[in-house]
C-alpha positions in Angstrom: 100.6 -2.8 41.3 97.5 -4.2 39.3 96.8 -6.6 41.6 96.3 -3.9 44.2 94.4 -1.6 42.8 92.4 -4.7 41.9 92.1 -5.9 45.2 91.1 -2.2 46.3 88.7 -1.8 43.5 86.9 -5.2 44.2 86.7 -4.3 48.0 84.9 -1.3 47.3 82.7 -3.1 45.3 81.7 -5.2 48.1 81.1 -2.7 50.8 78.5 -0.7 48.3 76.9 -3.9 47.6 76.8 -4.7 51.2 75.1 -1.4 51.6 72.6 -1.9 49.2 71.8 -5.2 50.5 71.6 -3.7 54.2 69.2 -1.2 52.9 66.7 -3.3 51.2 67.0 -5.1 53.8 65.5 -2.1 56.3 63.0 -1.2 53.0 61.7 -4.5 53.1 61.4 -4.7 57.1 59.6 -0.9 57.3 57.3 -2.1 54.5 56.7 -5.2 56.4 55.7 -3.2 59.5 53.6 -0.9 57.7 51.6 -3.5 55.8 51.0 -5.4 59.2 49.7 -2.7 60.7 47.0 -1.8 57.8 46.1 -5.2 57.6 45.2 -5.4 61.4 43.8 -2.0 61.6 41.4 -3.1 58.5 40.8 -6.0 59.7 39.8 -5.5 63.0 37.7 -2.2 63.0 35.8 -1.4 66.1 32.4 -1.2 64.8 29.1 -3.2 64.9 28.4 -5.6 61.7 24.2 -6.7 61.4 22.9 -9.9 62.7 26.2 -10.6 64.3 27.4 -10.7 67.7 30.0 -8.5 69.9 32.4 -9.1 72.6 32.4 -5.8 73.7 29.0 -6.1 75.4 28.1 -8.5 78.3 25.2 -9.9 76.5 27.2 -10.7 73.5 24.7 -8.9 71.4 25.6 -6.5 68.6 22.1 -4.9 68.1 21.6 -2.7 71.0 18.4 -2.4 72.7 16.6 1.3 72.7 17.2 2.4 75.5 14.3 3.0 78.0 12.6 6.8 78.0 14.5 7.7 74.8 13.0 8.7 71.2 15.5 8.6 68.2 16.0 11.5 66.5 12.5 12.3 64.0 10.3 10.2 65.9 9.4 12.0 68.7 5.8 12.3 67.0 4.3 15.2 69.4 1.4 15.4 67.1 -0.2 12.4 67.0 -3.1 13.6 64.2 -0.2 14.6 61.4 0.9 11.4 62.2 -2.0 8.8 62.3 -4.4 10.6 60.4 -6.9 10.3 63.1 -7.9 11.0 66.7 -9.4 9.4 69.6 -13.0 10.3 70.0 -14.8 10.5 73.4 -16.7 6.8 72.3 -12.9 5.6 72.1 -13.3 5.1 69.0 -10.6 6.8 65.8 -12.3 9.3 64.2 -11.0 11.0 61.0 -11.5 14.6 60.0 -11.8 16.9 57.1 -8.8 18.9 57.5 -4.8 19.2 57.2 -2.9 19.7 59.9 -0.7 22.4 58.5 -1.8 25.6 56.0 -2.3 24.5 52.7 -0.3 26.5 50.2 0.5 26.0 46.5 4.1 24.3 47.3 1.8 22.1 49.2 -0.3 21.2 46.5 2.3 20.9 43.7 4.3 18.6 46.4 0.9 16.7 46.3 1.0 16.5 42.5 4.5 15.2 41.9 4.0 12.3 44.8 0.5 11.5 43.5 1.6 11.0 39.8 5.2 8.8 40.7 2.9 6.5 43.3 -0.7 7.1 42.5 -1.3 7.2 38.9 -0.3 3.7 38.0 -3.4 2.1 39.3 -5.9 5.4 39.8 -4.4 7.6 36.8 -3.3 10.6 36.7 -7.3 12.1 36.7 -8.1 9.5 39.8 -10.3 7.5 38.0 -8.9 4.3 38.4 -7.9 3.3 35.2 -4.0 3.1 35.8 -1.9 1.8 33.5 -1.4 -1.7 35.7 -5.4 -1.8 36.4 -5.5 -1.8 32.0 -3.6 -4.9 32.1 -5.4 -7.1 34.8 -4.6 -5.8 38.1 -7.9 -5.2 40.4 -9.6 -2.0 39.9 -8.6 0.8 41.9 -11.0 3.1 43.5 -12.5 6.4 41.4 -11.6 9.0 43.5 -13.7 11.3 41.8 -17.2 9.3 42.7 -19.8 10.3 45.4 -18.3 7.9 47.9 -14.9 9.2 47.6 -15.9 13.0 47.5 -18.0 12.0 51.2 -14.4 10.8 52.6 -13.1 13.3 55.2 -9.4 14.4 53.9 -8.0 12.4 56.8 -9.2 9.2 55.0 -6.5 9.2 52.4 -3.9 9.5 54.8 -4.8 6.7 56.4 -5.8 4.7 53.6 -2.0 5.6 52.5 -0.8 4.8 55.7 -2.3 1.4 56.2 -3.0 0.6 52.9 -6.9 -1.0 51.8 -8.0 -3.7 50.1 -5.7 -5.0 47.2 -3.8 -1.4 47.9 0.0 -1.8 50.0 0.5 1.2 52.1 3.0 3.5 51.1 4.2 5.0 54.6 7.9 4.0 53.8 7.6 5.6 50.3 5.6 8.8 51.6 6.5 10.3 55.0 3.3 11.7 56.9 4.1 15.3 55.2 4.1 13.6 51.5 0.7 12.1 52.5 -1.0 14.8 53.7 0.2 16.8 50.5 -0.8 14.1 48.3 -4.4 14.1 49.9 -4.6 18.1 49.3 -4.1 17.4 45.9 -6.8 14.3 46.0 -9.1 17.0 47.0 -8.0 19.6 44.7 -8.2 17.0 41.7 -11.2 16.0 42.3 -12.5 19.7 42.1 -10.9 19.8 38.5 -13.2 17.0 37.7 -16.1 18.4 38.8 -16.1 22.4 38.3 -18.6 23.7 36.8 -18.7 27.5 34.9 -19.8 28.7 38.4 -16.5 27.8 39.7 -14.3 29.8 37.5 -13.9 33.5 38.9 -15.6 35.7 36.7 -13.4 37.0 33.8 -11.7 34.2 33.1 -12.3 32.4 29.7 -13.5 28.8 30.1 -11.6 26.7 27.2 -12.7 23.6 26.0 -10.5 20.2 26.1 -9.9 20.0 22.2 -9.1 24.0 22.6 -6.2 23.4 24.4 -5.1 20.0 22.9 -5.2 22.6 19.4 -3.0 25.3 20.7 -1.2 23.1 22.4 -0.2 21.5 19.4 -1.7 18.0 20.3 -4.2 16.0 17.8 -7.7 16.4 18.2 -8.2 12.7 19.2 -6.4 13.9 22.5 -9.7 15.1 23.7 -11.4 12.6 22.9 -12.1 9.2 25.4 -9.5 7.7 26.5 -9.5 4.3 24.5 -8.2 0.7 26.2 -5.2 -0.7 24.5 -5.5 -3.7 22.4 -3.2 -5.9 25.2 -5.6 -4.5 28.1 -7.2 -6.5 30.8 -9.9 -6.3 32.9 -10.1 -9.0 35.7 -13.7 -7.3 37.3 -16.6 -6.2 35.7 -17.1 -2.4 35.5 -19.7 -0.1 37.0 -21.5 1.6 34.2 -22.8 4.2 36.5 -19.7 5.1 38.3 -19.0 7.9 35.3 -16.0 8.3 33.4 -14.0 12.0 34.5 -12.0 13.4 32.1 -13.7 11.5 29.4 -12.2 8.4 30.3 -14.4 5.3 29.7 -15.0 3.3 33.0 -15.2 -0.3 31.6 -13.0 -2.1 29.5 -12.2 -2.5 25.7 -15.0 -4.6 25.0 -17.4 -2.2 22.5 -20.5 -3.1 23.6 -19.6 -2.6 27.5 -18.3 0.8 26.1 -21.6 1.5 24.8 -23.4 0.8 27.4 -21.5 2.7 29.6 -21.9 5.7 27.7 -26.0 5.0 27.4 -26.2 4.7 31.4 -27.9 7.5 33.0 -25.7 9.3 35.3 -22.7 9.1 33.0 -20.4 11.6 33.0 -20.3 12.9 29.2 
């Protein structure tokens, strides 16, 4: 009697373990399957990788030509002023021109202001003068926007010049799209009023404060109005232009003391 229930005991034993086995079996198989597929569907996506071929094309080339009498999206460039900064002039010749090509409005000119002070200040400061941080230390000496020659230059001028680039200057037309550039030449313009207003300027009934008036109420020591001294690790690769004037009180020649006072003696200085 033992023995038979022992037999029947063991035999049921075996068929669950069979079943078990069977069905990690099938687990194993369905995972199998699954993983395949993931691993060809990830491995074999049906897109374009750069600089590499394709055998979907007769050519064999991934990078697809443009095709003919198409314009990608944002470059149809229908107006060809707010996007050169110049037009042709009946002598075939480019000719730049004192205007914008949209209204100027103060979300314009603040636009301008932000632009001008992340990409312009480090080599013409943040009053145009040219005395960046990076022109301080050695680099070549960036144009005073605020001088006669740069007043004379139609607005135009600075979109180019940021377009193109000039001199030791890169162009910026991949930091600045053509509507940064034309904002950041309004507010060339409008800076370089604030460096040259006079009382006559100011609309009548408004108080004119001085520099070390607002440095005082703003909290600031009064050495914040005064000029704008070199730092001891400054460099200057190019001798200065005494004459060219000093906006904003800051000096237009390097640290050297007796370039400083010179400049400050030359006629024409800007005091």
């Amino acid at each position: 009697m033992n023995v038979r229930r022992k037999s029947r005991e063991q035999g049921t034993g075996n068929r669950e373990q069979g079943r078990v086995t069977r069905a990690g079996a099938l687990v194993g198989m369905a995972a199998l399957i699954v993983l395949a597929g993931c691993r060809a569907d990830m491995q074999n996506q049906p897109k374009l990788i750069p600089q590499r071929g394709s055998e979907f094309f007769a050519d064999g080339r991934g990078a697809r030509p443009q095709v003919l009498n198409t314009v990608a999206r944002g470059q149809l460039r229908e107006d060809s002023y707010f996007d050169s900064g110049v037009t042709l002039g009946a002598n075939g010749y480019r000719e730049e021109h004192d205007e914008l090509p949209f209204p100027v409005t103060l979300q314009v000119l603040e636009r301008g202001h932000e632009r001008f002070n992340i990409y312009c200040t480090p080599c013409h400061s943040r009053v145009g003068n040219g005395l960046g941080e990076i022109v301080q230390r050695g680099y070549k000496p960036a144009a005073n926007l605020n001088d006669q020659v740069r007043r004379a230059q139609p607005l135009s001028h600075y979109f180019y010049v940021m377009t193109h680039g000039y001199g030791a200057m890169p162009d910026y037309s991949i930091q600045l799209p053509p509507e940064d550039r034309w904002a950041v030449a309004a507010y060339i313009r409008a800076l370089q009023l604030s460096q040259a207003a006079t009382d006559g300027d100011v609309p009548a009934g408004v108080q004119v404060k001085s520099l070390k008036d607002v440095a005082a109420a703003s909290g600031l020591p009064a050495s914040f109005a005064e000029p704008w001294p070199f730092p001891a690790t400054a460099v200057q690769a190019y001798p200065p232009n005494a004459n060219e004037g000093n906006p904003s009180m800051a000096p237009a020649n390097p640290a050297d003391p007796e370039q400083l006072k010179k400049a400050k003696e030359a006629p024409g200085t800007v005091k």
